[in-house]
Backbone bond lengths (Angstrom), bond angles and torsions (degrees), N, CA, C in turn:
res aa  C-N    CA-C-N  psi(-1)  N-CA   C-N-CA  omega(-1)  CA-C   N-CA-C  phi
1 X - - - 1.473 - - 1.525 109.45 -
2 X 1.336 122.97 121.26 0.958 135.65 151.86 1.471 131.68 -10.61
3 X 1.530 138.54 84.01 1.497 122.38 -171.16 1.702 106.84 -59.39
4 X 1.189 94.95 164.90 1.530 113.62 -173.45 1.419 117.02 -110.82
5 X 1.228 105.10 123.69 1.895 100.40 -163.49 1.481 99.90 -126.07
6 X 1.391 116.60 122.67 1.869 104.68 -177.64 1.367 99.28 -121.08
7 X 1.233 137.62 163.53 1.026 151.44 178.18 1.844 111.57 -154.89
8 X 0.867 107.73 119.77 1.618 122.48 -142.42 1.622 100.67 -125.48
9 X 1.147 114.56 7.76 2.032 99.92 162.43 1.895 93.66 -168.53
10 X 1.181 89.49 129.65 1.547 112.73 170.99 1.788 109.64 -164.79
11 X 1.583 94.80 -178.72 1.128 94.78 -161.83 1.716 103.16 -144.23
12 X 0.980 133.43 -174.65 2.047 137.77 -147.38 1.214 78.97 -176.03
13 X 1.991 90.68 176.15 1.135 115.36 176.85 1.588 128.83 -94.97
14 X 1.484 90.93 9.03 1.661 117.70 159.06 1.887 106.88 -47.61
15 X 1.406 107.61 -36.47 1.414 114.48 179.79 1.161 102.05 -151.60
16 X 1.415 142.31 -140.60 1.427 128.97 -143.52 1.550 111.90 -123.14
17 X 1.914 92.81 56.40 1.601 103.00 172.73 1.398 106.19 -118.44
18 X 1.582 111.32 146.42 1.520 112.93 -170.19 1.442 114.34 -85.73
19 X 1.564 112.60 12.00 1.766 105.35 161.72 1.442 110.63 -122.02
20 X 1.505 120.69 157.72 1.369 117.79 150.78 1.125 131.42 -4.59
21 X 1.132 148.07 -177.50 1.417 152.46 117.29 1.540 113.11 -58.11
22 X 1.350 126.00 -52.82 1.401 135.64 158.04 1.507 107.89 -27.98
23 X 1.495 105.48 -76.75 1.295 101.17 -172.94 1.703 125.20 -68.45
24 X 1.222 103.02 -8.71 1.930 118.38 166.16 1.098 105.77 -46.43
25 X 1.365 124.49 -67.85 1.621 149.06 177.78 1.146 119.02 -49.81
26 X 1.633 126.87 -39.11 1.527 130.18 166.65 0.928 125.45 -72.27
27 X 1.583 115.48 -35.02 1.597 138.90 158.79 1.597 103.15 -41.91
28 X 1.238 101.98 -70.35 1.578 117.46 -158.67 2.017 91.04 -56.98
29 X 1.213 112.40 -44.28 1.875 109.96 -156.62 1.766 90.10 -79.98
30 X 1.337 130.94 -19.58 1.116 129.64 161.33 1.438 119.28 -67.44
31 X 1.054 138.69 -36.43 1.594 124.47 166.05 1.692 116.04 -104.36
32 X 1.411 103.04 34.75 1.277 104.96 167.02 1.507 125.44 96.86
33 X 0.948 101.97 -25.48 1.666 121.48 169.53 1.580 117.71 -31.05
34 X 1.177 130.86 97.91 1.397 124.78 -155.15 2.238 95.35 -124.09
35 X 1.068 116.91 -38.73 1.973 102.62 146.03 1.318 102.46 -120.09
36 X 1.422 89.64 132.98 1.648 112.98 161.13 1.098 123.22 -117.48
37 X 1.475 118.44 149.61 1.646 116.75 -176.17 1.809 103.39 -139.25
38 X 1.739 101.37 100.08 1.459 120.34 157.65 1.513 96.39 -37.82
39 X 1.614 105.22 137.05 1.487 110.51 174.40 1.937 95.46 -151.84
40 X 1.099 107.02 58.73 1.514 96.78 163.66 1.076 132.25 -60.73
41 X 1.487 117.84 158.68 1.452 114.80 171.72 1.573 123.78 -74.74
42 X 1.487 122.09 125.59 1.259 136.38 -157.50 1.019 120.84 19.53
43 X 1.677 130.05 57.04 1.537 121.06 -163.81 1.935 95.84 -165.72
44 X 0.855 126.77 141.68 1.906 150.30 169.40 1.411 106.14 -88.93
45 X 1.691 126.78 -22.07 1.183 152.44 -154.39 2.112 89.39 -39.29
46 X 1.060 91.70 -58.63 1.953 101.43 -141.87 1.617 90.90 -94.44
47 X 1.202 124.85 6.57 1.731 113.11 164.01 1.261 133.86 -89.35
48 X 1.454 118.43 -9.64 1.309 114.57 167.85 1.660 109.90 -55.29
49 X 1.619 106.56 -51.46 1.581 127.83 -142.78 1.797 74.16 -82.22
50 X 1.236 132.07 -55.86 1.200 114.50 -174.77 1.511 142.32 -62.14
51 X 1.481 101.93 -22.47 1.542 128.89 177.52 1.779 93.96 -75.81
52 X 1.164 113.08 -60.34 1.904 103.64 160.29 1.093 101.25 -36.42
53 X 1.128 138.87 -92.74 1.553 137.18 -124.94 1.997 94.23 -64.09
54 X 1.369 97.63 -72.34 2.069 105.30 167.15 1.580 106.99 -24.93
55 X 1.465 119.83 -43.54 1.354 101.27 -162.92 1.802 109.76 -81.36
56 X 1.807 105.45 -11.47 0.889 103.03 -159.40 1.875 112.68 -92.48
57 X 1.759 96.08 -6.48 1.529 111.75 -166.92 1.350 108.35 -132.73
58 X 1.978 102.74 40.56 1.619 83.34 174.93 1.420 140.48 68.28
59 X 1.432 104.03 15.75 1.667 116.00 -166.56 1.420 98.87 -135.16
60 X 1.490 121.88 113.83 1.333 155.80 160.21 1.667 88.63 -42.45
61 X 1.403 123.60 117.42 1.487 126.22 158.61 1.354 99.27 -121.05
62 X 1.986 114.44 132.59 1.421 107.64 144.02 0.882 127.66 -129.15
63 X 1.196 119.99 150.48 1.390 146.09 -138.63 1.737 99.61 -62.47
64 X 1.162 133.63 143.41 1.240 129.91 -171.08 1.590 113.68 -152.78
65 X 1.356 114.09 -171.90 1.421 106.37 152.58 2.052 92.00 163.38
66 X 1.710 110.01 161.44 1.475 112.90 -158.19 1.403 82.65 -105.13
67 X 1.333 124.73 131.28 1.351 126.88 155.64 1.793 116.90 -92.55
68 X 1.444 110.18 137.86 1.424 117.05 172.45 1.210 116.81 -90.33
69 X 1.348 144.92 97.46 1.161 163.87 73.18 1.566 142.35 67.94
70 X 1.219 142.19 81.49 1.788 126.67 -163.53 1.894 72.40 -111.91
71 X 0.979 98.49 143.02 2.098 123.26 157.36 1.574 109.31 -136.07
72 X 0.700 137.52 156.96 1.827 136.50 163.59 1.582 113.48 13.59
73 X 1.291 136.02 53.72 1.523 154.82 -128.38 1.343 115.60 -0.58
74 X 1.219 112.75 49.81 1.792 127.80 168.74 1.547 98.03 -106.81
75 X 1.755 92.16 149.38 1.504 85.82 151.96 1.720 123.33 -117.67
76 X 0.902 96.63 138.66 1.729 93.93 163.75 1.424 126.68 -126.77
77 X 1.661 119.57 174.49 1.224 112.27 -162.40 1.896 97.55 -125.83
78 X 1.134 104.90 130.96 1.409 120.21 169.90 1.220 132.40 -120.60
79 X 1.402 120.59 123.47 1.513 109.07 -170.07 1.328 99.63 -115.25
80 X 1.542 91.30 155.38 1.609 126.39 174.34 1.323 126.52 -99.49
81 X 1.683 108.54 100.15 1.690 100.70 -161.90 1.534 86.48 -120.57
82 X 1.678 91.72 153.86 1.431 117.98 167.63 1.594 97.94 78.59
83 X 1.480 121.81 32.66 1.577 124.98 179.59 1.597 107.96 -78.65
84 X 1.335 115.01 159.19 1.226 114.25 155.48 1.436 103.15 -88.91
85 X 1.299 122.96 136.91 1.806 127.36 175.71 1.412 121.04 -103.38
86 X 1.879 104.53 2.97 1.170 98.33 165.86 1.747 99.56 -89.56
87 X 1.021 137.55 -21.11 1.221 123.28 164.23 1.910 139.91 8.94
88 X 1.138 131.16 108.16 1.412 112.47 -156.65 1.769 100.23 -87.54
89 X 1.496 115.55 -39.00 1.776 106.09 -177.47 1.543 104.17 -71.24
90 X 1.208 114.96 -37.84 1.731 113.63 168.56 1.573 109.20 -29.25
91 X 1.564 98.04 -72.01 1.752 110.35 -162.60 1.705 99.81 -71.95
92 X 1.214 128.46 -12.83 1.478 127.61 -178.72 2.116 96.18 -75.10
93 X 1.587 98.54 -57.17 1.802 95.68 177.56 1.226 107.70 -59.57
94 X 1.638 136.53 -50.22 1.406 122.48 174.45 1.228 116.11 -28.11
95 X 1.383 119.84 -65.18 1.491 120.13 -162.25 1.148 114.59 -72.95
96 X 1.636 147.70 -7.53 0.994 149.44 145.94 1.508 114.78 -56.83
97 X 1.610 114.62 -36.07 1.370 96.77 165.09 1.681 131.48 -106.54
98 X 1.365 86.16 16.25 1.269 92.56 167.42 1.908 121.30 -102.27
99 X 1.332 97.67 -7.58 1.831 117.74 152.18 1.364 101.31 -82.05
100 X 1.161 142.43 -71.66 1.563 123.86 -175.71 1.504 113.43 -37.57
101 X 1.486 123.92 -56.63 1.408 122.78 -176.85 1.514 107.51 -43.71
102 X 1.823 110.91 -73.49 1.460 100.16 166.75 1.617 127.14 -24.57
103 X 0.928 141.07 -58.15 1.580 173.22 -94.59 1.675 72.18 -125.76
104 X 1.627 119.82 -83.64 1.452 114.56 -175.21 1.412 129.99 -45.91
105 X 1.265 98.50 -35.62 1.880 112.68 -171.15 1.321 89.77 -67.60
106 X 1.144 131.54 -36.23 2.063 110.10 -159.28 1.676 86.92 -96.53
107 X 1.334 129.05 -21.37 1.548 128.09 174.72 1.815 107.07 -48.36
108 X 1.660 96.36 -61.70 1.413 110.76 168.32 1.302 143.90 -52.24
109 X 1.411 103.01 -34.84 1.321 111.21 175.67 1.739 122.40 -76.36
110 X 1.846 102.85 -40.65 1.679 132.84 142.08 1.963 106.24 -18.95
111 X 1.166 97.04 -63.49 1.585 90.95 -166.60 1.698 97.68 -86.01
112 X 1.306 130.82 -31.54 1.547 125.55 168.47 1.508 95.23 -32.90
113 X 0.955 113.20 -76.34 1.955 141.55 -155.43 1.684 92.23 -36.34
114 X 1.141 116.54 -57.82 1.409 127.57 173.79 1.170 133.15 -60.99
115 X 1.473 106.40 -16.77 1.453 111.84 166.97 1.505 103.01 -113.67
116 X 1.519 121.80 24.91 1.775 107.90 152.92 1.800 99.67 76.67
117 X 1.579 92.97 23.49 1.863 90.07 171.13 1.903 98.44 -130.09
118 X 1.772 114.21 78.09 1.500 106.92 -176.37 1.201 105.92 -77.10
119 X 1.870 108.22 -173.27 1.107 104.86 -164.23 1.606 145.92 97.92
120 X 1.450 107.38 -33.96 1.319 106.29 -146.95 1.657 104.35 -85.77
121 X 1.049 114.52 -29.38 1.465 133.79 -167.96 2.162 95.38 -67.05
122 X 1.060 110.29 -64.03 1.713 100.85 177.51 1.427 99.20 -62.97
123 X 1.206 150.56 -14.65 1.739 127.94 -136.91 2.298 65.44 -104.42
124 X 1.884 100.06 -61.78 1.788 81.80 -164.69 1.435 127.66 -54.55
125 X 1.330 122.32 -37.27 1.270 134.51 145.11 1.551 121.96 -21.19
126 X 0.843 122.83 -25.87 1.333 120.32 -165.94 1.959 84.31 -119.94
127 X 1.356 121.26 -60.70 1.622 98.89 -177.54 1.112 100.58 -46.47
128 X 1.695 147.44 -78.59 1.109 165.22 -119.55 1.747 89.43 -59.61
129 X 1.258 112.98 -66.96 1.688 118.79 168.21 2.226 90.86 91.80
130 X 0.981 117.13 -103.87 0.943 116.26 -174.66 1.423 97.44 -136.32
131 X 0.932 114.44 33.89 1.683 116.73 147.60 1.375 134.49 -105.38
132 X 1.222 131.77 -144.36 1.469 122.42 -162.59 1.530 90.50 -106.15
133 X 1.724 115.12 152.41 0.919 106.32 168.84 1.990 115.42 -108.61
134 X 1.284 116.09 121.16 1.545 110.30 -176.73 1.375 117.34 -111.25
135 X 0.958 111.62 -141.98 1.799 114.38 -170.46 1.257 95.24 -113.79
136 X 1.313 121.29 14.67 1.616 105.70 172.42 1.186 98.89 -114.31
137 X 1.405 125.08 -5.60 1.769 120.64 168.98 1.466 96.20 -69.35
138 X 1.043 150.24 -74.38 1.105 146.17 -178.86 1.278 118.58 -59.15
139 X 1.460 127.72 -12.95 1.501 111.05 167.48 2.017 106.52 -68.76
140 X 1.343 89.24 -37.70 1.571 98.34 -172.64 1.951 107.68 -54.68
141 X 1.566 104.29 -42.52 1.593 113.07 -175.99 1.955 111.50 -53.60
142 X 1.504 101.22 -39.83 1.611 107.91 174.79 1.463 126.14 -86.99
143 X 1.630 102.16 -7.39 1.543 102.95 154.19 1.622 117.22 -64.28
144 X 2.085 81.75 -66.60 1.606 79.99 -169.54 1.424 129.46 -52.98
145 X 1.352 110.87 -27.81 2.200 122.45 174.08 1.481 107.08 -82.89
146 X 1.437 111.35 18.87 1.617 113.01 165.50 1.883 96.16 59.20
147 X 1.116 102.61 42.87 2.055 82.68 164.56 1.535 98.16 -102.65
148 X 1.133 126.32 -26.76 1.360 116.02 176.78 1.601 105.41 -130.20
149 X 1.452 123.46 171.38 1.201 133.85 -167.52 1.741 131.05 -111.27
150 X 1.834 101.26 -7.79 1.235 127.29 143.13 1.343 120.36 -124.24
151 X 1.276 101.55 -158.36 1.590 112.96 163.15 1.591 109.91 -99.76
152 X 1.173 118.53 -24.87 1.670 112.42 173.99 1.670 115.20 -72.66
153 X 1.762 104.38 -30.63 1.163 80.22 -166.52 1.998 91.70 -89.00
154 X 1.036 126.89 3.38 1.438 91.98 159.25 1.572 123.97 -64.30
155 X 0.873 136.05 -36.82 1.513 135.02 162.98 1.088 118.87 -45.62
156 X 1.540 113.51 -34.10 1.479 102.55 177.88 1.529 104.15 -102.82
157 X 1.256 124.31 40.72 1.474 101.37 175.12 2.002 83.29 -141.72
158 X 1.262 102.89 -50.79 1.490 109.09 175.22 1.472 134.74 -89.35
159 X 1.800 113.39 -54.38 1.193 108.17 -164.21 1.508 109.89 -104.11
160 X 1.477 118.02 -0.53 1.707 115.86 -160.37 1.705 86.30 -72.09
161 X 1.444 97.23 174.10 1.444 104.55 162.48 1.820 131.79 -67.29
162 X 1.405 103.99 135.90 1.629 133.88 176.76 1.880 83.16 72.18
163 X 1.579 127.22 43.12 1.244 110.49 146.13 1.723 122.49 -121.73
164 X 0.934 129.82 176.02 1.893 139.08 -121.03 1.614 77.29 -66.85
165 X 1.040 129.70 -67.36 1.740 135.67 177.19 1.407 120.32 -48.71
166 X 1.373 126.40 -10.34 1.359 115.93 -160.26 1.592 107.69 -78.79
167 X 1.249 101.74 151.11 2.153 95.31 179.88 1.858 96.43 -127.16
168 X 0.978 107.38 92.74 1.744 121.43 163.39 1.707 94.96 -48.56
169 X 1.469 105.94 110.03 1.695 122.73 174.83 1.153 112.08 -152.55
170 X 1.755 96.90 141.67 1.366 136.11 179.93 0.886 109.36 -55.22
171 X 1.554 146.34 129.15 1.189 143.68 -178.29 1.473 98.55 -122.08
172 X 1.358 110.13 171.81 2.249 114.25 163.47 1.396 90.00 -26.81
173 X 1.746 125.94 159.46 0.654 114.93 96.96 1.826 160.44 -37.37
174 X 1.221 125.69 141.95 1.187 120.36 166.87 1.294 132.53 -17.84
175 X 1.826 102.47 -64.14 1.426 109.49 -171.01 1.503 94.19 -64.91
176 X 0.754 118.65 -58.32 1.784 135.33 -160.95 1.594 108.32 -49.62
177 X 0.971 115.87 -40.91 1.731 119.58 -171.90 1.781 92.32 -92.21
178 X 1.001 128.97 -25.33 1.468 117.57 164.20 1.825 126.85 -63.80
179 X 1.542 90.92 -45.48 1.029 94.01 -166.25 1.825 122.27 -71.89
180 X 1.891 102.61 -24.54 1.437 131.99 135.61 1.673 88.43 2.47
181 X 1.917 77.88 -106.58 1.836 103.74 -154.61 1.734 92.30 -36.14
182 X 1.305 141.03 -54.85 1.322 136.91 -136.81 1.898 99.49 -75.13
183 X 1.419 92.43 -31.32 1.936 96.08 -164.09 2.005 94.55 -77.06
184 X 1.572 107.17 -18.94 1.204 97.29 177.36 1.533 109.12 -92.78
185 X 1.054 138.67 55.62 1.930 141.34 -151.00 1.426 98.74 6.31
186 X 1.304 134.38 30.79 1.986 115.67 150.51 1.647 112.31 -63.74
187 X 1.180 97.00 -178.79 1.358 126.03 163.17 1.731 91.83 -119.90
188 X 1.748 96.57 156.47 1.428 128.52 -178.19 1.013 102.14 -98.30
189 X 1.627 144.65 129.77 1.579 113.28 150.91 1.786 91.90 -136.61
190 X 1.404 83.24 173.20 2.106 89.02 -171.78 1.410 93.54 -90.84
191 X 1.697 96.73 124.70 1.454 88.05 156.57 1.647 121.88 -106.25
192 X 1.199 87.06 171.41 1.986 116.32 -157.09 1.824 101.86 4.69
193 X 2.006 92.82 89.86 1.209 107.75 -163.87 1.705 106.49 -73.66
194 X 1.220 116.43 -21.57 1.761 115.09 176.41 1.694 113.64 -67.81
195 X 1.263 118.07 -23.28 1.153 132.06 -161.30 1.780 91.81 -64.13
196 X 1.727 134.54 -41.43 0.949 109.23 -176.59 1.769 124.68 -94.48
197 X 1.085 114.84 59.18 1.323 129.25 168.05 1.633 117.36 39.80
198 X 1.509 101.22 49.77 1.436 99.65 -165.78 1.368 112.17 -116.35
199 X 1.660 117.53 150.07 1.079 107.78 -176.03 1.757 126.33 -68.80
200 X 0.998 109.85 -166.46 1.787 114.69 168.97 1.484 88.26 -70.81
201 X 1.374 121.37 -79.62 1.814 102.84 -170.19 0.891 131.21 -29.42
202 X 1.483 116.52 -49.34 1.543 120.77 -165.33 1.448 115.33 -103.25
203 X 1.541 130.71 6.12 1.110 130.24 119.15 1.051 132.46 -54.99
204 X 1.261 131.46 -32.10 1.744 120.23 170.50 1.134 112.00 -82.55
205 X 1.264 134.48 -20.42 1.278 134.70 145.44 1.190 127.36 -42.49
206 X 1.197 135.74 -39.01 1.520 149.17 -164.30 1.279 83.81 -114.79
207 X 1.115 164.43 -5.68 1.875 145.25 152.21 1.646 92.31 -91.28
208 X 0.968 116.45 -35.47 1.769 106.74 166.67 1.692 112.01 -29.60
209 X 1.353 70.49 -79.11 1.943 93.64 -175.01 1.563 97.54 -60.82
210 X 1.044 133.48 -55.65 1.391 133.12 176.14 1.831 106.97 -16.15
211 X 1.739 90.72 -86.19 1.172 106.25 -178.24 1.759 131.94 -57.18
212 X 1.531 103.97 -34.03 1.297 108.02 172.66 1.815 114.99 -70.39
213 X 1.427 129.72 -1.32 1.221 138.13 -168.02 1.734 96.09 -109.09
214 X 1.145 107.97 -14.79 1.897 120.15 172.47 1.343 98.95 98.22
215 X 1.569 125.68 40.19 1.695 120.00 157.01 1.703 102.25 -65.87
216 X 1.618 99.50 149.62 1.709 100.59 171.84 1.275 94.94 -121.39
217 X 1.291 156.08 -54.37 1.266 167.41 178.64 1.818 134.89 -66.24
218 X 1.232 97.24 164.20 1.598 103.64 170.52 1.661 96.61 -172.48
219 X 1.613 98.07 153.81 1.372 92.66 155.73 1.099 140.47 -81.52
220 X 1.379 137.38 147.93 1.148 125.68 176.45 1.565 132.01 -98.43
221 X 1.690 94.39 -27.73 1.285 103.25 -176.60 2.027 105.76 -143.52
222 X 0.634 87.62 103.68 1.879 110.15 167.86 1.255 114.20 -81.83
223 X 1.470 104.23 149.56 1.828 117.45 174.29 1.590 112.15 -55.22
224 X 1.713 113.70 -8.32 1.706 107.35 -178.52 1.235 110.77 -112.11
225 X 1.980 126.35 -11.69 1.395 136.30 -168.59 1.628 91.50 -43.45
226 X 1.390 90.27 150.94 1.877 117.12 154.16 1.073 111.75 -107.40
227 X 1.482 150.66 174.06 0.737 134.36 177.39 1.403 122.91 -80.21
228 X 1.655 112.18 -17.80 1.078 125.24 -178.50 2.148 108.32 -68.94
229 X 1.142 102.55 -9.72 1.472 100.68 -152.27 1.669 83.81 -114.68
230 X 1.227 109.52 -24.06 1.908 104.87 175.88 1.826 99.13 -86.02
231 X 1.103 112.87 5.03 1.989 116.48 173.43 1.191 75.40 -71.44
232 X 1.393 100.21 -73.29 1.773 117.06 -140.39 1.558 125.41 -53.48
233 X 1.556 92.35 -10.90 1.851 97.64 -165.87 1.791 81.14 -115.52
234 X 0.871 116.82 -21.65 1.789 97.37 170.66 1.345 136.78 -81.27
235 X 1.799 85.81 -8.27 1.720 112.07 -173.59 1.834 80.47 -80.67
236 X 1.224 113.76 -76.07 1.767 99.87 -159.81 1.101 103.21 -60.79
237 X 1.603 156.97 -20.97 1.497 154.67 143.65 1.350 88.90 -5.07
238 X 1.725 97.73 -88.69 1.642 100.18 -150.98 1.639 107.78 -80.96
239 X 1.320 129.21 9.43 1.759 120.76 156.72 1.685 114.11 -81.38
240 X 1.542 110.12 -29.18 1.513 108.32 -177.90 1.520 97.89 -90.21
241 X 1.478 131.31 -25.83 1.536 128.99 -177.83 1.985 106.36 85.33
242 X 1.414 99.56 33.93 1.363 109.69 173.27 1.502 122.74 -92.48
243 X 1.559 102.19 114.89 1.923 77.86 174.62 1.742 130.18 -81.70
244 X 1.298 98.19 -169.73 1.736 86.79 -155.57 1.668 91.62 -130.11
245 X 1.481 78.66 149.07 1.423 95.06 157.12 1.336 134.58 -122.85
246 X 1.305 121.54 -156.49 1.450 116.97 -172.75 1.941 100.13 -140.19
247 X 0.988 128.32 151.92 1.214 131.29 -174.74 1.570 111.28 -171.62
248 X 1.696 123.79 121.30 1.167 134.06 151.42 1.756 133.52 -28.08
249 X 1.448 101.25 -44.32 1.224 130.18 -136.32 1.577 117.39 1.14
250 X 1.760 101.06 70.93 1.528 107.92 175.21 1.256 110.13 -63.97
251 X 1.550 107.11 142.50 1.682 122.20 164.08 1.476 121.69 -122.47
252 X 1.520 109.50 -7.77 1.783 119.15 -172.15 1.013 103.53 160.80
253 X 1.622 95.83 117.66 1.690 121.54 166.52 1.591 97.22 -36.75
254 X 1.251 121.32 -60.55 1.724 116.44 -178.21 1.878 112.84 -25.33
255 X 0.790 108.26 -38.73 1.679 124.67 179.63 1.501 106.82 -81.17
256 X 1.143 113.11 104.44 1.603 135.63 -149.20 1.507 80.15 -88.11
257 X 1.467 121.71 -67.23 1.401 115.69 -150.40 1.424 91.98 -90.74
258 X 1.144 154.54 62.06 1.271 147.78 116.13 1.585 112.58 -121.61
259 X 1.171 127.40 113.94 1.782 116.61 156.26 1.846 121.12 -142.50
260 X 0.967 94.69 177.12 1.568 93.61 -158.03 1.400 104.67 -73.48
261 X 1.627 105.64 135.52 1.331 123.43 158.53 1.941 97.65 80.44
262 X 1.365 112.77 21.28 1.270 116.07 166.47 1.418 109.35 -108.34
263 X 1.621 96.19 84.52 1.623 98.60 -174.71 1.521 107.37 -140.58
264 X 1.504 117.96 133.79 1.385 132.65 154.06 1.675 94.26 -11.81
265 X 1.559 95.16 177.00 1.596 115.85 175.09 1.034 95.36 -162.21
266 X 1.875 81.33 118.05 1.836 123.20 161.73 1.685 110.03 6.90
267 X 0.815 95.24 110.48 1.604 103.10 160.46 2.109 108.70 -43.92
268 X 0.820 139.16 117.40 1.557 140.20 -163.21 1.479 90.48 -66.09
269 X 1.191 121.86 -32.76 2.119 108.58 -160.79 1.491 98.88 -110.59
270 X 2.157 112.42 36.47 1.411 118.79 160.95 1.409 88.41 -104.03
271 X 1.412 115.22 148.49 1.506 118.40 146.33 1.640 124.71 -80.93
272 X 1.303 118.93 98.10 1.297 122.34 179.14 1.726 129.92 -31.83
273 X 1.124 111.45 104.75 1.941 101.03 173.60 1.482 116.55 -27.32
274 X 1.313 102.15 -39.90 1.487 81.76 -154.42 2.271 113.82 -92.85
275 X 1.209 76.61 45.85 1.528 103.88 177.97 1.686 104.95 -89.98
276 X 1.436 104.31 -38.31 1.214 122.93 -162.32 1.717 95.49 -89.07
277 X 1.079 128.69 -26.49 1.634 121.53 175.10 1.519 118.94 -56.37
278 X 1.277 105.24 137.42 1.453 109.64 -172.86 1.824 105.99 -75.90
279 X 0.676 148.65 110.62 1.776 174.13 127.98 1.757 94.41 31.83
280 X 1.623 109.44 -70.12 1.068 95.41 -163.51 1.498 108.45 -103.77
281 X 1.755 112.03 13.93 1.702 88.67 -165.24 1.377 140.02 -78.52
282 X 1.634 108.33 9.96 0.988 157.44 165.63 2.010 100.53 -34.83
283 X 1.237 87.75 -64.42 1.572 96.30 -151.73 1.369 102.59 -103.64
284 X 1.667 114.26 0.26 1.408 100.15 160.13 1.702 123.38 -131.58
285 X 1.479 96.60 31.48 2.236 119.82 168.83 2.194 72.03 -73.66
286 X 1.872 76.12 128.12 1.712 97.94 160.91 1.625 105.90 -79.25
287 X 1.239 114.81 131.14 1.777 128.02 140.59 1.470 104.81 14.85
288 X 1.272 126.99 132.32 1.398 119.88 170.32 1.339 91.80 -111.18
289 X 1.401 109.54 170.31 1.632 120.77 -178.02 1.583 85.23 -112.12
């Protein structure tokens, strides 16, 4: 029997991944990846083309997507796996955050202009194409015009937080972007919950609210975990009684130390998410346009 390999958050060029959705899926059935779950940023955009490609190579896709987030004026990101995306309150919250993103990009491009870097606002617009536009379209615009010399250090010179570019934005609320994934039959889970620099208090606080808003999930193990940091996220797993998942969150083969379906395995005394996926809903989400 065939082992079973899932990898449960990545990303296309639906939002600010440097392959297809097509090529996500070939990627993913090339290192073994047997369910995958598209998880773009605030967008359904790249699952039609990917649910083709999965249906066509033997690869279990579910339906997913990363929601952006306001909690106690943080943001965080939560994804919605195993959603239906034809969903109508789903696609009603998308488009609210897919007007905020817009809303940021001309914010961003506004404060570029002011720091003597034009341009930037048509060049992401035009990569973005009909995808989302993020801060990595424009990290990519100040590589390529030589203002910075990676992609990290644009963040740290322009777009990270309290620098000359940064745009402090409202995202869903919490309750609200949960309740999204839930009205579409997903599960919620946090993704790569260490990533926001929070203490023990104010993480159990935020799986408080998490869970009392009907989160079931978190990740446990990401393409960057240590082992020390997959303790730590299985320890609040099993104090809040959340199950876990596992997620890549690939963005570009270029990125050596992240790739798909190169992931640890589940701690055994997590209960796995994808327990909670419905069996067949797979094969009966209608066609997206």
């Amino acid at each position: 029997m065939n082992e079973i390999k899932y990898d449960l958050h990545c990303h296309s060029s639906a939002s600010d991944g440097a392959l297809t959705p097509h090529e996500v899926v070939l990627r993913a059935k090339e290192h073994g990846v047997t369910t995958l779950a598209l998880t773009d940023h605030d967008t359904i955009a790249g699952l039609a083309q990917a649910r083709q490609t999965a249906n066509e190579n033997n690869l279990k896709l579910i339906s997913g997507i990363e929601l952006s987030c306001t909690w106690n004026k943080r943001t965080f990101h939560i994804l919605g796996l195993d959603i239906d995306p034809n969903n109508a309150e789903l696609l009603k919250g998308i488009q609210t955050l897919q007007d905020t993103r817009l809303e940021r990009a001309h914010k961003i491009a506004h404060k570029l202009e002011k720091n003597k870097v034009p341009g930037a606002l048509d060049a992401v617009l035009e990569a973005a194409g009909s995808g989302m536009i993020t801060r990595s379209h424009f990290a990519d615009f100040l590589l390529k015009n030589n203002y910075v010399s990676t992609m990290q250090g644009a963040f740290d010179h322009y777009l990270g937080q309290s620098k000359s570019a940064f745009v402090n934005t409202q995202w869903a609320e919490l309750d609200n972007a949960i309740n999204w994934i839930i009205k579409a039959g997903g599960c919620a889970v946090v993704a790569h919950p260490l990533r926001y620099k929070l203490t023990a208090s104010w993480m159990r606080r935020f799986l408080t609210a998490f869970k009392e808003y009907g989160g079931q999930g978190m990740e446990i193990i990401t393409g960057r975990s240590n082992p020390d940091e997959v303790r730590r996220a299985a320890h609040f797993a099993t104090q809040f009684e959340l199950y876990g998942s596992i997620g890549s969150d690939f963005h570009n083969p270029k990125n050596q130390w992240v790739e798909l379906g190169r992931l640890a395995t589940l701690p055994t005394n997590i209960r796995p998410v994808w327990q909670l996926f419905t069996p067949d809903k797979i094969n009966i989400i209608k066609t997206m346009n």
